[in-house]
VOGU-3710 file (C-alpha; in Angstrom, 3 decimals, decimal comma):
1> xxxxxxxxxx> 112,796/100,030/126,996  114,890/100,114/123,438  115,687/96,223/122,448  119,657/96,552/122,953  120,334/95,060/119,957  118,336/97,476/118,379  119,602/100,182/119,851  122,133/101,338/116,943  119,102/101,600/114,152  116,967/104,914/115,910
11> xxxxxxxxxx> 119,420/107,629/114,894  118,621/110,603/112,689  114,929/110,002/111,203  114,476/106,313/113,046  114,830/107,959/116,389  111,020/108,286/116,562  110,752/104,883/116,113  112,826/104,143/119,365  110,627/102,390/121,244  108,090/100,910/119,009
21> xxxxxxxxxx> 109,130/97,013/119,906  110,022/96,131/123,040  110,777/92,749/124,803  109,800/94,096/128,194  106,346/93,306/130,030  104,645/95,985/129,549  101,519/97,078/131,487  98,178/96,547/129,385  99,546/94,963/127,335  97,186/92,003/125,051
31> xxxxxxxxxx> 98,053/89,652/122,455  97,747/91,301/119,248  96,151/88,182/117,728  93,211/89,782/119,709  92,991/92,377/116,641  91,855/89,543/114,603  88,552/89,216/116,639  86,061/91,842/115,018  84,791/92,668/118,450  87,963/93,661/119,793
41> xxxxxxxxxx> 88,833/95,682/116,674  85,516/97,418/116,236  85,828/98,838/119,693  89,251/100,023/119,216  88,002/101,633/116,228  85,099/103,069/117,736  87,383/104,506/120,327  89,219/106,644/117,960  85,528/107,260/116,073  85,418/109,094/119,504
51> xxxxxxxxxx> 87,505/111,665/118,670  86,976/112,512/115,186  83,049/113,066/115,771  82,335/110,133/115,216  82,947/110,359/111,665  83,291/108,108/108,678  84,139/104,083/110,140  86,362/103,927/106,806  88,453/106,843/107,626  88,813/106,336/111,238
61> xxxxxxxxxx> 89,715/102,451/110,522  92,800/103,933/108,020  93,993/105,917/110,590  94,134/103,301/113,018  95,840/100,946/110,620  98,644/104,762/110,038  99,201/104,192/113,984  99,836/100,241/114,191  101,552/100,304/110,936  104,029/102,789/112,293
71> xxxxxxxxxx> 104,541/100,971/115,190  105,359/97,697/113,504  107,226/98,274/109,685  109,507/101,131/110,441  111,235/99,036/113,554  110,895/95,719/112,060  112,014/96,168/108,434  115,096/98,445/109,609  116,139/95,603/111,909  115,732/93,669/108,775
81> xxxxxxxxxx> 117,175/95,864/106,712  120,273/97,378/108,244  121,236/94,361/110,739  119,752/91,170/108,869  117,090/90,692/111,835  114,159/88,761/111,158  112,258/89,566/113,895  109,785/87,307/115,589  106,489/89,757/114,828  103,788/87,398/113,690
91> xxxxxxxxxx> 100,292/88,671/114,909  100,031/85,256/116,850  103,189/85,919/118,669  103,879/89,481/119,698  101,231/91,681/122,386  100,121/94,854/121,507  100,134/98,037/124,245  97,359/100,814/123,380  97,013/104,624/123,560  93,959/106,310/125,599
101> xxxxxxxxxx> 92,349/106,723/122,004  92,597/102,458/120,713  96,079/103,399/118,406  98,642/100,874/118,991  101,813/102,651/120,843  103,832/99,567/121,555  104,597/96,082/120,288  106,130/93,505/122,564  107,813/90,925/121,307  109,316/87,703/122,285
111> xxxxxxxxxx> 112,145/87,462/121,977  115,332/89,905/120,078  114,668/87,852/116,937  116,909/85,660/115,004  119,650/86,188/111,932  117,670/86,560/107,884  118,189/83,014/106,547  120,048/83,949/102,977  118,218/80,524/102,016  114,931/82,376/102,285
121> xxxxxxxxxx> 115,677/85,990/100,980  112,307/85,877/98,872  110,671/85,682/102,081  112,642/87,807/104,085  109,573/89,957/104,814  107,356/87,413/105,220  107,453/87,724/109,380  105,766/91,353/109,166  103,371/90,698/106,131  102,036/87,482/105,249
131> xxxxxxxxxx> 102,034/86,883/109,409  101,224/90,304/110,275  99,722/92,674/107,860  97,731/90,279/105,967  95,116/88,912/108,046  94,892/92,312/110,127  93,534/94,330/106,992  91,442/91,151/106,353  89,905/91,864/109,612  89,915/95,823/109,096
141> xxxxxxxxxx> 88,143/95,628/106,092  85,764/93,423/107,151  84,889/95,636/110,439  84,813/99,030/108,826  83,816/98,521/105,334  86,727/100,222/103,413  88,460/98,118/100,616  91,969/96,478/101,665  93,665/98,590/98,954  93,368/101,982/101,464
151> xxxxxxxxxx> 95,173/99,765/104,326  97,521/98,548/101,887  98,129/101,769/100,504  99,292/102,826/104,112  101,281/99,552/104,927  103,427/100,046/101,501  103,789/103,840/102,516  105,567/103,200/105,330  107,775/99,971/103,774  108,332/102,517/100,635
161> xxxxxxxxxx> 109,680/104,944/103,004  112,197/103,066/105,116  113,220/100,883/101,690  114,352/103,509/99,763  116,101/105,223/102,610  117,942/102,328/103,604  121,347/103,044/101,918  121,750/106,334/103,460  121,339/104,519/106,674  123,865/101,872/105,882
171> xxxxxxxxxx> 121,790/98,894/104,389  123,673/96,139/102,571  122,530/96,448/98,433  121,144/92,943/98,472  118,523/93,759/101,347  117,488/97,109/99,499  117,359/95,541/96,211  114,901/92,588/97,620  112,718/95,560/99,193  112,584/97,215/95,809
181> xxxxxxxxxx> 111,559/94,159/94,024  108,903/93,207/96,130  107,388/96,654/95,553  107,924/96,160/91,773  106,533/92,900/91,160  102,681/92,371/90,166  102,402/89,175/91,710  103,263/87,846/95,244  103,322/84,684/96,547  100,997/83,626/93,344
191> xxxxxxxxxx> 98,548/86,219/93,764  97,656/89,875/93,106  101,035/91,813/95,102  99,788/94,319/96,995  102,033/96,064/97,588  102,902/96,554/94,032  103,703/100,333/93,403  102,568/101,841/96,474  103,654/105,155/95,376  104,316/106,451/91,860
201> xxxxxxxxxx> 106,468/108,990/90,641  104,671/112,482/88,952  105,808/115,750/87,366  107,860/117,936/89,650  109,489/115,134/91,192  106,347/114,566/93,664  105,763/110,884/94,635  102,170/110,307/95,243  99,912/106,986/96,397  98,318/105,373/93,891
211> xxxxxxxxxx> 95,259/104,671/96,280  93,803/107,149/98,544  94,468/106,183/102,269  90,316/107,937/102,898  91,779/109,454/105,906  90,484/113,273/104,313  86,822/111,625/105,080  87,049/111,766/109,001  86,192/115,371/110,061  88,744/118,201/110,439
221> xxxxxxxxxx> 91,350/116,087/108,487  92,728/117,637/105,742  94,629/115,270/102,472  97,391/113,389/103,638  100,061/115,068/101,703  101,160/111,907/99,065  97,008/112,206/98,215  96,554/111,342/94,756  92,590/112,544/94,635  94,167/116,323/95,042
231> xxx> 95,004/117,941/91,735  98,542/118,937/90,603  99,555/122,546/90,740
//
């Protein structure tokens, strides 16, 4: 069920994103903070192992973190975004609804969120990283062995994407302008940002990753297509 505030954001290339979030009590459903215990995680991981051959832990883990990251930042930082929602998506507050293989399909929240405090616009995106993303690549890295940088490399894909098409769908210059620093700032929150430069600009106009996601590693995957291990043509 589409949050009815929500409702006006999935047109043209958010309509897949639809019905990410919900608010309704949704069968299966478990508190995502349950992602943060490395049992829980490693057997969602090793339930998508399942159907890549069992390949590479690394790989498998990063495209996990593609599937949950997908389901949170698109929804969440268009809401922020385009109607000035800060939405309540901590990992200690919203449940989490899986797919047959472990990938998160859903995220229930608790309630339709409340208005971005203009007092706190340097932590306007605070709700879906620092008490979201952060400690679940913590815990993803720890499980499957891959550096944070390749989950980090896919959260700042997905926050690249939906920042720098936010004026075409409407967005207010001040909110795209704070996305655009954040992703242009070396330090964050006084530490190594990162999601500093999550994609950089090449010849030909192509915009690649500056880390590799690892996802070519699990078999019968090819390169994701922003890979920046394959060579320029």
């Amino acid at each position: 069920m589409i949050i009815p505030t929500l409702a006006p954001l999935f047109r043209g290339p958010l309509e897949p994103f639809a019905n990410s979030l919900t608010l309704a009590a949704a069968e299966n459903v478990q508190p995502a903070s349950d992602l943060l215990n490395h049992a829980i995680l490693r057997n969602r991981i090793e339930r998508l192992a399942s159907f890549y051959d069992d390949g590479d832990r690394r790989a498998v883990a990063s495209i996990w973190s593609k599937s949950h990251f997908s389901t949170l930042i698109p929804a969440a930082l268009a809401a922020n975004l385009l109607l000035e929602l800060d939405l309540p998506v901590a990992i200690n507050q919203v449940g989490v609804v899986s797919d047959e293989r472990g990938c998160t399909k859903q995220i229930v929240l608790p309630h339709a969120g409340a208005p971005v405090s203009l007092d706190r616009a340097a932590q306007r995106f605070d709700a879906i990283f620092e008490a979201h993303v952060t400690p679940l690549i913590a815990a993803l890295a720890s499980v499957s062995g891959a550096s944070p940088k390749a989950f980090w490399s896919n959260a700042g894909y997905a926050f690249d994407a939906v920042v720098r098409q936010a004026r075409d769908f409407g967005a207010h210059a001040d909110a795209i302008n704070a996305g655009l620093a954040l992703m242009s700032a070396r330090s964050w929150a006084g530490r190594s940002n990162p999601l500093y430069r999550p994609l950089v600009d090449h010849s030909g106009g192509r915009r690649l990753r500056r880390v590799c996601c690892l996802r070519y590693r699990a078999p019968n995957v090819d390169y994701c297509k922003t890979c920046p291990l394959v060579p320029l043509s």
